[in-house]
C-alpha positions as CSV (number, residue, x, y, z in Angstrom):
1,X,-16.7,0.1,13.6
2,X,-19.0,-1.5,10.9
3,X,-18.0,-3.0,7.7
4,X,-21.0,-2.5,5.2
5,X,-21.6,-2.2,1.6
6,X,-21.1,1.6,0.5
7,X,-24.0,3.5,-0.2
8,X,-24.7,6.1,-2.8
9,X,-24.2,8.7,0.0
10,X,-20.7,7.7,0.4
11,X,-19.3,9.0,-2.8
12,X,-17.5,11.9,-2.0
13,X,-16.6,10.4,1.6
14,X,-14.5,7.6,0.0
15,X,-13.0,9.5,-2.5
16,X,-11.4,11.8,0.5
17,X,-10.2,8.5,2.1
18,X,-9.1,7.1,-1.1
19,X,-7.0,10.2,-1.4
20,X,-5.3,10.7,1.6
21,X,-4.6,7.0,2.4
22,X,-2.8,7.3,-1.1
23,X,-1.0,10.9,-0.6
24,X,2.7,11.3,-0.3
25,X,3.1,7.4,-1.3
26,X,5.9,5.6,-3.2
27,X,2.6,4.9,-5.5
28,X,1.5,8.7,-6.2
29,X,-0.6,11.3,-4.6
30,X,-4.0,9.5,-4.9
31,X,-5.2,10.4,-8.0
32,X,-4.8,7.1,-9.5
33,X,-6.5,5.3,-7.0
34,X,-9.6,7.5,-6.5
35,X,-9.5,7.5,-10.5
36,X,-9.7,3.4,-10.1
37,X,-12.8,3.7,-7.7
38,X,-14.5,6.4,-9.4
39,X,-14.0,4.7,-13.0
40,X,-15.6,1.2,-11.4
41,X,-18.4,2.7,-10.0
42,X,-19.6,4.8,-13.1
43,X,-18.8,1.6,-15.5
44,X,-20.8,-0.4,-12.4
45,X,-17.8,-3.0,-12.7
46,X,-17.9,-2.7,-8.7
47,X,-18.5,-6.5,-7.4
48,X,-17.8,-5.5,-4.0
49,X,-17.6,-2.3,-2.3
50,X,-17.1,-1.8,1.5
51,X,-16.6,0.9,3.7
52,X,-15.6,0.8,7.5
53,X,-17.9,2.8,9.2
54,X,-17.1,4.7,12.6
55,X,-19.8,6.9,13.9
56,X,-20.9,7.8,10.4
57,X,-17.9,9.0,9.2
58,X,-15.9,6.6,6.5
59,X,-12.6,5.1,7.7
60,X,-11.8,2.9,4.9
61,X,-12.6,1.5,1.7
62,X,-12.1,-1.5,-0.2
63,X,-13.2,-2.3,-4.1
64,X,-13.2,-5.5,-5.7
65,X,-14.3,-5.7,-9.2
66,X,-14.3,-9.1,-12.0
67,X,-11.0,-9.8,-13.4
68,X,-10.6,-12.9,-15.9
69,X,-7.5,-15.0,-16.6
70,X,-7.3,-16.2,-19.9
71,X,-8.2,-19.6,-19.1
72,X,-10.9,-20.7,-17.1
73,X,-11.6,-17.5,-15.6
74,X,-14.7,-17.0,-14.7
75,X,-15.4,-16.6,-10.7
76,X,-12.3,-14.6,-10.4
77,X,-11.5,-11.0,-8.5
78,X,-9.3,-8.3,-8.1
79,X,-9.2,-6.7,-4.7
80,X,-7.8,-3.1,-4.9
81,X,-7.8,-0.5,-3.9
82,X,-7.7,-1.4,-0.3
83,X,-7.5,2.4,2.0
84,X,-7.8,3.5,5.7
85,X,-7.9,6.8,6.0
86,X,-4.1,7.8,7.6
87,X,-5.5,8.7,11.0
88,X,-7.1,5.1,11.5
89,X,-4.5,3.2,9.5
90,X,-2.9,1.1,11.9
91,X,-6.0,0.4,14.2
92,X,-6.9,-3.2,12.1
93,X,-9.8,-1.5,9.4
94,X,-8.1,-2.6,6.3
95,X,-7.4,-6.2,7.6
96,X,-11.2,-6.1,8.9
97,X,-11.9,-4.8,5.5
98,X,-10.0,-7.6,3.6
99,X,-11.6,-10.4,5.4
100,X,-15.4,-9.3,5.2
101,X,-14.5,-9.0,1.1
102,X,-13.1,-12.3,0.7
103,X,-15.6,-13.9,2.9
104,X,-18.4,-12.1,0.6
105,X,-16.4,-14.1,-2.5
106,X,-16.2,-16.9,-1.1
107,X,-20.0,-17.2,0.5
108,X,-20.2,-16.0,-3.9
109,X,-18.5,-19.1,-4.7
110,X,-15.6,-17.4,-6.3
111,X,-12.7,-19.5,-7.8
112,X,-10.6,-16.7,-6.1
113,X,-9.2,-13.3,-6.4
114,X,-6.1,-11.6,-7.2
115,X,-4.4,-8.4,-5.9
116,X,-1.1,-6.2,-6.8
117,X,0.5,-4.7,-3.6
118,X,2.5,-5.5,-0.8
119,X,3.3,-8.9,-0.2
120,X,4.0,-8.7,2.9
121,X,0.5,-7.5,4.0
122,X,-1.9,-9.2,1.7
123,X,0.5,-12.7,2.6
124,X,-1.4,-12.3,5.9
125,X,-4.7,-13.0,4.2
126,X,-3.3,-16.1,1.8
127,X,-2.3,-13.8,-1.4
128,X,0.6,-15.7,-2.7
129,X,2.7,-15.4,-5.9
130,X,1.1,-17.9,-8.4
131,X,3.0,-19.3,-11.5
132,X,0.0,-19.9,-13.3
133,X,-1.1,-16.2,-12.9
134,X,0.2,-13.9,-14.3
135,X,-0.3,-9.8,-15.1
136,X,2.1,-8.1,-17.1
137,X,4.5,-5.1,-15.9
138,X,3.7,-6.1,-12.1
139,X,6.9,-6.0,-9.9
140,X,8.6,-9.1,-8.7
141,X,6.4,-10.9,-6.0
142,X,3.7,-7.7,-6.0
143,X,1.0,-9.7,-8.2
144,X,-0.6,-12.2,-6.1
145,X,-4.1,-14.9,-5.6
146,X,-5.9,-16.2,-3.2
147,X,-7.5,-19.5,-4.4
148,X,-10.8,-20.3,-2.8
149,X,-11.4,-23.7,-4.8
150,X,-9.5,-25.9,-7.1
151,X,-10.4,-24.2,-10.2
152,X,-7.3,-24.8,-13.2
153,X,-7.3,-20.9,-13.7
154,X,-4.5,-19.8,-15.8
155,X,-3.0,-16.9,-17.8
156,X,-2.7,-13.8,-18.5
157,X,-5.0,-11.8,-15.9
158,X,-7.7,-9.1,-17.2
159,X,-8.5,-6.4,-14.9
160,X,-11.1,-3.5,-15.8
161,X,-9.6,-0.9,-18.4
162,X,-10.0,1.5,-14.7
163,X,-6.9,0.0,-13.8
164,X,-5.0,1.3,-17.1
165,X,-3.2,-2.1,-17.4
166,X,-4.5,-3.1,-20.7
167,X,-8.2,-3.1,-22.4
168,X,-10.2,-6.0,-21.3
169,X,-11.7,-8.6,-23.6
């Protein structure tokens, strides 16, 4: 397997994985997701994109893109989607996937980055529930940061309108 940046060529390939990781989910049928990636990339709001290559043929994908509390918010991300296509999930690409984006924002100098999802998975990469941090209409516990430095980051988080939380600044 190899983790590299995507490449235009990919397009199509990581909308398909996009797509079925999301299918027949508690979160929807995929649409929303591939909509995410699809709506970063045009607006090039795409910090970070990497795909999990495996004999040329794309296993995963992850996206992250800016996001900006509302107080001292500039160095800060928003990792998501994160997908494996269903055949590979369970086989370590979207940990490997997670780690080679957050060491990219940290060898960035990020102040950190922020993610809505499981808390049980992304707990194994640092995401915690922060006080200070917040994003409205997340579920309990699902809205979480990973603090790479000391940075007094607060507030209300912005994503990317892509996300269809609420229009950016």
């Amino acid at each position: 397997m190899w983790i590299r940046e995507e490449s235009p060529d990919d397009a199509d390939a990581i909308g398909a994985v996009v797509l079925a990781a999301f299918a027949g989910t508690a979160h929807g049928d995929g649409r929303l997701e591939t909509r995410i990636v699809d709506t970063l990339r045009a607006d090039r709001a795409l910090a970070v994109s990497l795909v999990a290559d495996i004999d040329r043929r794309i296993a995963g994908h992850i996206a992250l893109s800016a996001a900006r509390p509302s107080r001292d918010g500039d160095g800060w991300y928003v990792l998501g989607p994160v997908a494996v296509a269903p055949a590979d999930q369970g086989h370590g690409i979207g940990t490997a996937l997670v780690h080679a984006g957050m060491r990219i924002l940290q060898e960035r100098q990020a102040n950190g980055c922020v993610v809505l999802g499981d808390p049980a998975y992304y707990g194994r990469f640092g995401f915690r529930p922060d006080p200070l941090l917040t994003l409205p209409g997340a579920p309990e516990g699902a809205f979480q940061a990973l603090r790479f430095t000391d940075a007094a980051s607060a507030g209300e988080v912005i994503l990317h309108p892509a996300f269809g939380l609420h229009e950016q600044d």
